[in-house]
C-alpha atoms as a printed R data frame, in Angstrom:
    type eleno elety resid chain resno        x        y        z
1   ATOM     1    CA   UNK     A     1 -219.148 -176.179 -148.441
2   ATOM     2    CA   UNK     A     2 -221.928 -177.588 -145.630
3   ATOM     3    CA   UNK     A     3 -223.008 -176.354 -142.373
4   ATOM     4    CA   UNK     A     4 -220.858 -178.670 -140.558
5   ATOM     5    CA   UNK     A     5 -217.458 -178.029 -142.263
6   ATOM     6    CA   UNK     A     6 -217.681 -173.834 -141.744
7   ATOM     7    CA   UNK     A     7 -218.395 -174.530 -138.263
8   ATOM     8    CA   UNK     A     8 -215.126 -176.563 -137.946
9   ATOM     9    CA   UNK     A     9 -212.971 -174.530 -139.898
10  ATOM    10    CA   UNK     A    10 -214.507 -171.089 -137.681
11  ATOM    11    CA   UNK     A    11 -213.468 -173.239 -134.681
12  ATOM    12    CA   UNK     A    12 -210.293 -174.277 -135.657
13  ATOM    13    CA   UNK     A    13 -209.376 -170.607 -137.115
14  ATOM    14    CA   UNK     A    14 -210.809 -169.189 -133.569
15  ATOM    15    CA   UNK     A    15 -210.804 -165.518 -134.803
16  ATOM    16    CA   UNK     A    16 -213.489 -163.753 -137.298
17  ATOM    17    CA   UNK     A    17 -212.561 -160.529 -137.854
18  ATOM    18    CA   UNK     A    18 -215.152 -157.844 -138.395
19  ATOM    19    CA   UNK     A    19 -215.269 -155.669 -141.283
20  ATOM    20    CA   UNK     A    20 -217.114 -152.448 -140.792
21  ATOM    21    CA   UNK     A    21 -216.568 -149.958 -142.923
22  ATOM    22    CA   UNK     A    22 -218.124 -145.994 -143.342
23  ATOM    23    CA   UNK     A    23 -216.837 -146.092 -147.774
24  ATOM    24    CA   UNK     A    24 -217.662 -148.933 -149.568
25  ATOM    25    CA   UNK     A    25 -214.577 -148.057 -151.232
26  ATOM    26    CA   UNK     A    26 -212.882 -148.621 -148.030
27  ATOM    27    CA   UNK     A    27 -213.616 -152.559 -147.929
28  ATOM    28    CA   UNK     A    28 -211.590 -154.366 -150.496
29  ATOM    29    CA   UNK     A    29 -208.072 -152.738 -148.853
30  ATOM    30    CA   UNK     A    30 -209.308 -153.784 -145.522
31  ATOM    31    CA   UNK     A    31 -210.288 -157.154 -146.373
32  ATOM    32    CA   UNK     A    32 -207.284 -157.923 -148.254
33  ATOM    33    CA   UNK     A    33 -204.682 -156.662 -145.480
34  ATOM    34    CA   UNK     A    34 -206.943 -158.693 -143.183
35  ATOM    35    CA   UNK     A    35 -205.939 -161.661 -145.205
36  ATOM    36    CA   UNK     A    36 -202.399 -161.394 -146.071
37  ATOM    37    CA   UNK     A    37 -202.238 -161.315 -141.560
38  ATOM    38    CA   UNK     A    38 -203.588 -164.941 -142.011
39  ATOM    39    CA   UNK     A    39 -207.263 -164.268 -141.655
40  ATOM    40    CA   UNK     A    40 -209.288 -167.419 -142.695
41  ATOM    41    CA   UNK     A    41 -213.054 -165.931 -141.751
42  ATOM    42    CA   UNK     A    42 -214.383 -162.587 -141.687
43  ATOM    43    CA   UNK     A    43 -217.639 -161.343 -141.912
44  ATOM    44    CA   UNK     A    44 -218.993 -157.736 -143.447
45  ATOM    45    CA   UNK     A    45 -221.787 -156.005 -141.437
46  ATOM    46    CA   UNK     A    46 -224.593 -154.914 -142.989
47  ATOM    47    CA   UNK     A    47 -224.139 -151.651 -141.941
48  ATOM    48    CA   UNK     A    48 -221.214 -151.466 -144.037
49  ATOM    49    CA   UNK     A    49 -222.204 -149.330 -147.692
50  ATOM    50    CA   UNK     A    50 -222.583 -152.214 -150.445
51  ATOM    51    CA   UNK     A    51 -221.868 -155.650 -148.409
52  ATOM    52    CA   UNK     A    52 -223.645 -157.604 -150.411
53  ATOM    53    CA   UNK     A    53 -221.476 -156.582 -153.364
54  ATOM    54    CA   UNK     A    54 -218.559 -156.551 -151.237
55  ATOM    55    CA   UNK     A    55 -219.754 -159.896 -150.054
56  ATOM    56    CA   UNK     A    56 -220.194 -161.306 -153.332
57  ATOM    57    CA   UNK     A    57 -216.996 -159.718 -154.563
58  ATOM    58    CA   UNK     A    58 -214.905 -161.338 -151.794
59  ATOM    59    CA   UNK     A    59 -216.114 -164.380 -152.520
60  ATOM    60    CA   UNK     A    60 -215.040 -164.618 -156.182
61  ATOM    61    CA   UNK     A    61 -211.889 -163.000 -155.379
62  ATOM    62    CA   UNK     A    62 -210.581 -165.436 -152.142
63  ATOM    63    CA   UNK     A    63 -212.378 -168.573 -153.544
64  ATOM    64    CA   UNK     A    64 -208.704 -170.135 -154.274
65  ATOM    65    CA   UNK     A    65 -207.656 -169.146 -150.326
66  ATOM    66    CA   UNK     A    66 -210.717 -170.937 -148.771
67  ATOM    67    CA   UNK     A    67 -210.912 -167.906 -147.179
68  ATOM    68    CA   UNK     A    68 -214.749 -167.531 -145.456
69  ATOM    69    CA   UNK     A    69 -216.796 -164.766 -145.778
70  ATOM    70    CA   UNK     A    70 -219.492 -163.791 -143.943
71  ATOM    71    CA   UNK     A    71 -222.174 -161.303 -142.816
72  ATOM    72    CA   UNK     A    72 -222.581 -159.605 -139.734
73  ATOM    73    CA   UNK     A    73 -225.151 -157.211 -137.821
74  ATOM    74    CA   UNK     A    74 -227.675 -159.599 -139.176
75  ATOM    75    CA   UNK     A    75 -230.545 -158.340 -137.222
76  ATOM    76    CA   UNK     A    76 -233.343 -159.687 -139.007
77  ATOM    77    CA   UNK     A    77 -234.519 -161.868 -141.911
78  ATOM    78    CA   UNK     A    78 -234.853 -159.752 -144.554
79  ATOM    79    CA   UNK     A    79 -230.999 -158.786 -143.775
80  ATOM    80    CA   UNK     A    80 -230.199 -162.607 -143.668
81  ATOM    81    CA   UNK     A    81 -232.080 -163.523 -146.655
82  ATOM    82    CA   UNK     A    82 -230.623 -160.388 -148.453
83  ATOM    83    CA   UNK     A    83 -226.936 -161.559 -147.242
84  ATOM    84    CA   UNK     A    84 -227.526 -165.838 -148.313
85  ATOM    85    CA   UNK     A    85 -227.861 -164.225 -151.647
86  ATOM    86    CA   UNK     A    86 -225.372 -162.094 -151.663
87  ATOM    87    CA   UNK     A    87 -222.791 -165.536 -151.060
88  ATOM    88    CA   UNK     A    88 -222.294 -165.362 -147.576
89  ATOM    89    CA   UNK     A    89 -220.977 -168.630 -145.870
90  ATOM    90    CA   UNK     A    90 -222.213 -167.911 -142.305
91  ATOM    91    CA   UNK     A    91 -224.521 -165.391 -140.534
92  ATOM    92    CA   UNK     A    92 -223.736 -163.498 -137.142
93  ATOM    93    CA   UNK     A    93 -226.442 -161.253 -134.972
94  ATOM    94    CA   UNK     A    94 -225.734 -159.099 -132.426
95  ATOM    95    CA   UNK     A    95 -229.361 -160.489 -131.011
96  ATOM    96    CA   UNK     A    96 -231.120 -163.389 -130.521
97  ATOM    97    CA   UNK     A    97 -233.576 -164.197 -133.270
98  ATOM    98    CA   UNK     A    98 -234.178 -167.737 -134.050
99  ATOM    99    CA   UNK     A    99 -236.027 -167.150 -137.483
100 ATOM   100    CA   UNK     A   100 -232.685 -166.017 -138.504
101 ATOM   101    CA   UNK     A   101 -231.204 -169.089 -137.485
102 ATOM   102    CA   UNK     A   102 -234.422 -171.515 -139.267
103 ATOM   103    CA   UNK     A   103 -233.327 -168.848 -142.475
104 ATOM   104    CA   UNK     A   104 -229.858 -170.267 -142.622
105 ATOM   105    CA   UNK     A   105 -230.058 -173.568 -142.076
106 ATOM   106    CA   UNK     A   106 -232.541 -173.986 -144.736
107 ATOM   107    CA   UNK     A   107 -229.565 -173.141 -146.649
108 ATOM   108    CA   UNK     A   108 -227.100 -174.945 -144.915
109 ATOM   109    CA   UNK     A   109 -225.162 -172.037 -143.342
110 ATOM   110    CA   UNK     A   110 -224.284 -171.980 -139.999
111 ATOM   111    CA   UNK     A   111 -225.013 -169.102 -137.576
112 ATOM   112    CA   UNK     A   112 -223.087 -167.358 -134.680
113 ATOM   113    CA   UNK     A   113 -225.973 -165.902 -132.401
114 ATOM   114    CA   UNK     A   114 -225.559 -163.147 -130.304
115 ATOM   115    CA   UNK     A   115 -226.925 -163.524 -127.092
116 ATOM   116    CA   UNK     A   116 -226.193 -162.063 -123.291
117 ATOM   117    CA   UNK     A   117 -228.062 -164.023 -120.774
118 ATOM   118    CA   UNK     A   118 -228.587 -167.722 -119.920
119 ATOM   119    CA   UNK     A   119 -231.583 -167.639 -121.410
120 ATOM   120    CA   UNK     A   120 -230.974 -166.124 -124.511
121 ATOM   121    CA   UNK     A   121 -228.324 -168.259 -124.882
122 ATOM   122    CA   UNK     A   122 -230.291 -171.892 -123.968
123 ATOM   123    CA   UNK     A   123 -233.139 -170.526 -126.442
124 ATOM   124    CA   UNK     A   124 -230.674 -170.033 -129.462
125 ATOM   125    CA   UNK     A   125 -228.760 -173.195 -128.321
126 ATOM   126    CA   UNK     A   126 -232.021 -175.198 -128.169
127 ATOM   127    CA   UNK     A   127 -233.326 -174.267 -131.890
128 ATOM   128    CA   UNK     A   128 -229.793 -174.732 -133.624
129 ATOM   129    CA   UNK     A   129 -227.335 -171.774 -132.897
130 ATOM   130    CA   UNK     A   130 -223.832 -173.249 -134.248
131 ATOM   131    CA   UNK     A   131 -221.822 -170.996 -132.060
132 ATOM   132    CA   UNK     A   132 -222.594 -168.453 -129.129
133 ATOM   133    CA   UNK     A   133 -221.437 -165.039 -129.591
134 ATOM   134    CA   UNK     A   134 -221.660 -163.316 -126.298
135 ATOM   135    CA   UNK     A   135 -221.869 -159.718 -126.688
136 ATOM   136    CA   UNK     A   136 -220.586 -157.354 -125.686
137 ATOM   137    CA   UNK     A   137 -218.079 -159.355 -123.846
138 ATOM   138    CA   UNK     A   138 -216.143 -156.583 -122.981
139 ATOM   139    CA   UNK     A   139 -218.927 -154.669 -121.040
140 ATOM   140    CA   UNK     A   140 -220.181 -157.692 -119.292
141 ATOM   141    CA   UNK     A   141 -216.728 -158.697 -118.198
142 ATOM   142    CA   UNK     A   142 -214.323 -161.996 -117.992
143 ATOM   143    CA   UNK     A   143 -215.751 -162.715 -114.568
144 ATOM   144    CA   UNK     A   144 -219.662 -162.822 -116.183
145 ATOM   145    CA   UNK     A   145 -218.247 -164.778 -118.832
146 ATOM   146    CA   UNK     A   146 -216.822 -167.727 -116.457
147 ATOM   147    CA   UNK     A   147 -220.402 -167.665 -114.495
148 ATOM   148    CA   UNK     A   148 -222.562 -168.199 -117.433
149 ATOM   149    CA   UNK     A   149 -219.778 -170.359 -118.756
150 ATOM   150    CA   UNK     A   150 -219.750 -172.689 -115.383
151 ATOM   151    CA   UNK     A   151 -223.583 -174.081 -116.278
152 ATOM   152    CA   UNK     A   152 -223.205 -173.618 -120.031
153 ATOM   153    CA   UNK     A   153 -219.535 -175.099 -120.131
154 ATOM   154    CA   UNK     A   154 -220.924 -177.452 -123.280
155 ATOM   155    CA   UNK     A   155 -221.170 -174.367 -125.397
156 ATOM   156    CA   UNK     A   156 -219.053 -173.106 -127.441
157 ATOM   157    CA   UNK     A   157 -218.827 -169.263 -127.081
158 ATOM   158    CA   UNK     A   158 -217.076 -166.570 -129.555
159 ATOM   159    CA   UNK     A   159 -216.341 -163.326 -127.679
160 ATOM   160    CA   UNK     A   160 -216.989 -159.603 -129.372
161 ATOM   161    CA   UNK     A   161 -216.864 -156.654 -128.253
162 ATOM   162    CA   UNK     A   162 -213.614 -155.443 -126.136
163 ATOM   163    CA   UNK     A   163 -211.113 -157.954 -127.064
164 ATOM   164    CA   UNK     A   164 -207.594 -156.726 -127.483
165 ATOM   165    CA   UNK     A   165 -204.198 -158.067 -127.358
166 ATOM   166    CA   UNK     A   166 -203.620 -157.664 -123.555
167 ATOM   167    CA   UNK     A   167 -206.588 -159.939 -122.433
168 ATOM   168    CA   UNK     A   168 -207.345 -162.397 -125.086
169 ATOM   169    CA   UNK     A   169 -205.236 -164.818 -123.810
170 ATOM   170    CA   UNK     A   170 -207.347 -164.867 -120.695
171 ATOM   171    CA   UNK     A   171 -210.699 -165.103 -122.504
172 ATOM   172    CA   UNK     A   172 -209.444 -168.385 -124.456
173 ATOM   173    CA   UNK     A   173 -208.051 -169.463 -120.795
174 ATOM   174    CA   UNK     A   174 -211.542 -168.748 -119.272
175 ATOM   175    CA   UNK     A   175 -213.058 -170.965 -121.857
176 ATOM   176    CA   UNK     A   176 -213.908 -169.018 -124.934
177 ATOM   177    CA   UNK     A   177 -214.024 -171.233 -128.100
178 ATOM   178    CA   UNK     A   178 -212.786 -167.896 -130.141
179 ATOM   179    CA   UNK     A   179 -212.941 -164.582 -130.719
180 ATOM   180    CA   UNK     A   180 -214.563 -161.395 -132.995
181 ATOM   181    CA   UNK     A   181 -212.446 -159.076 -133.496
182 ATOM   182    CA   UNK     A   182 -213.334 -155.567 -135.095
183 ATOM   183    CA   UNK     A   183 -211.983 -152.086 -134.002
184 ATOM   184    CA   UNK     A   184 -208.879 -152.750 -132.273
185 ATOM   185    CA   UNK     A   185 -207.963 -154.235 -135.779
186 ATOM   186    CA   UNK     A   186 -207.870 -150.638 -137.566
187 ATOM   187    CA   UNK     A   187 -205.510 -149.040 -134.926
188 ATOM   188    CA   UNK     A   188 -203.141 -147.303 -136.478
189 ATOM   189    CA   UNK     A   189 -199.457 -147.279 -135.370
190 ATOM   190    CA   UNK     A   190 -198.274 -143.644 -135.460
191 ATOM   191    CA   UNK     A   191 -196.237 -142.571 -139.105
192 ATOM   192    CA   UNK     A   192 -196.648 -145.529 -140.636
193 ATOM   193    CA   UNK     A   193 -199.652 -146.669 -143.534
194 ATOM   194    CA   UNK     A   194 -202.923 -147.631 -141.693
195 ATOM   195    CA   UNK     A   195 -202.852 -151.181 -144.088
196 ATOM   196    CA   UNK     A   196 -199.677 -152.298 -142.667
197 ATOM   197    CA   UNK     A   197 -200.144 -152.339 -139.416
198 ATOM   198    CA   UNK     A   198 -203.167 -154.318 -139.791
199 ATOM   199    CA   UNK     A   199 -201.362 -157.126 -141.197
200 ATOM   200    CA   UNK     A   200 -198.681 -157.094 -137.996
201 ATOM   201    CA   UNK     A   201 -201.748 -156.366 -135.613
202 ATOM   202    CA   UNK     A   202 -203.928 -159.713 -137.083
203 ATOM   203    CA   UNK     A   203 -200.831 -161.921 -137.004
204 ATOM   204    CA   UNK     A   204 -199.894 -161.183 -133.000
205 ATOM   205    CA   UNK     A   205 -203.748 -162.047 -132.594
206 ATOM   206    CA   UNK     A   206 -202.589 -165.191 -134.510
207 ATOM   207    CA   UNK     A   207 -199.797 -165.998 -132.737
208 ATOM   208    CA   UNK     A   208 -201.470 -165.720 -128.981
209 ATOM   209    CA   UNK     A   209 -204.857 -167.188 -129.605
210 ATOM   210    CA   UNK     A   210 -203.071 -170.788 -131.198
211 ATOM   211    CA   UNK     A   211 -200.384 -170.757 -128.814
């Protein structure tokens, strides 16, 4: 699949969800509840034991969903190259590095940079950046987000970091193309299986980001 046809579906989907994980043994569970909810795009950090196995494992085992998998916490090159191998369809930082970004499209992958200023986010725009993650959205606030978005409205902007069922209808109203969402997707509901909930919890994001 090319550069240009991930960055469509990841805009049309709207939501990556973020697998981080402390067990290895942990990730397939995750990942799988994640996509019975109706999760089309996730990406595993590297900070996660094993991703590029897990990586490489998801892909052979969702190829028939068109499910797209991903790395995240891709802080450097060595991380990205390490992660292209691996089989992952798109890249996302938590910083703004543009060899990362000349990295992936030499292998037609698209990127989601993170970035937290203007000018982080006109230098990543500038040399290629797909999408804009701006992070951590929750710390810098909805009203940051409309400021930078006022100048920068032709970008298109993921937001990570403090999204949660109660205000992600008013980042997508504020202008946000989509959304990363990680923790708040392992909250467990109290006497019930952690896996379960998962599923309910990534299908209400479902149902109030496309509605």
């Amino acid at each position: 699949m090319k550069r240009v046809e991930i960055v469509k579906i990841l805009k049309r989907e709207k939501i990556v969800a973020i697998v981080r994980m402390k067990e290895q043994l942990e990730v397939p569970a995750f990942i799988n509840s994640l996509i019975k909810g109706g999760i089309k795009a996730l990406e595993i950090t590297s900070n996660t034991p094993g991703f590029t196995e897990e990586i490489s494992n998801a892909r052979n085992r969702y190829t028939h969903l068109d499910v797209l998998i991903g790395e995240g916490t891709v802080t450097s090159v060595d991380i990205a190259n390490e992660a292209i191998k691996a089989g992952a369809q798109f890249l996302v930082t938590p910083n703004t590095n543009i060899e990362v970004i000349k990295v992936a499209h030499a292998h037609d992958i698209p990127v989601l940079m993170g970035a937290v200023t203007p000018t982080e986010v006109c230098v990543a725009v500038e040399n290629g950046a797909d999408i804009i993650k701006l992070f951590p959205a929750g710390s810098l606030g909805i009203n940051y987000f409309k400021a930078i978005k006022a100048p920068l409205d032709k970008v298109d902007f993921f937001v990570v970091g403090g999204i949660n069922l109660s205000n992600i209808k008013d980042w997508m109203e504020a202008g946000a193309a989509g959304a990363g969402l990680g923790s708040v997707l392992t909250q467990t509901i109290k006497g019930e299986s952690v896996l379960e909930p998962i599923e309910r919890i990534v299908k209400k994001f479902i149902q109030v980001i496309k509605s």
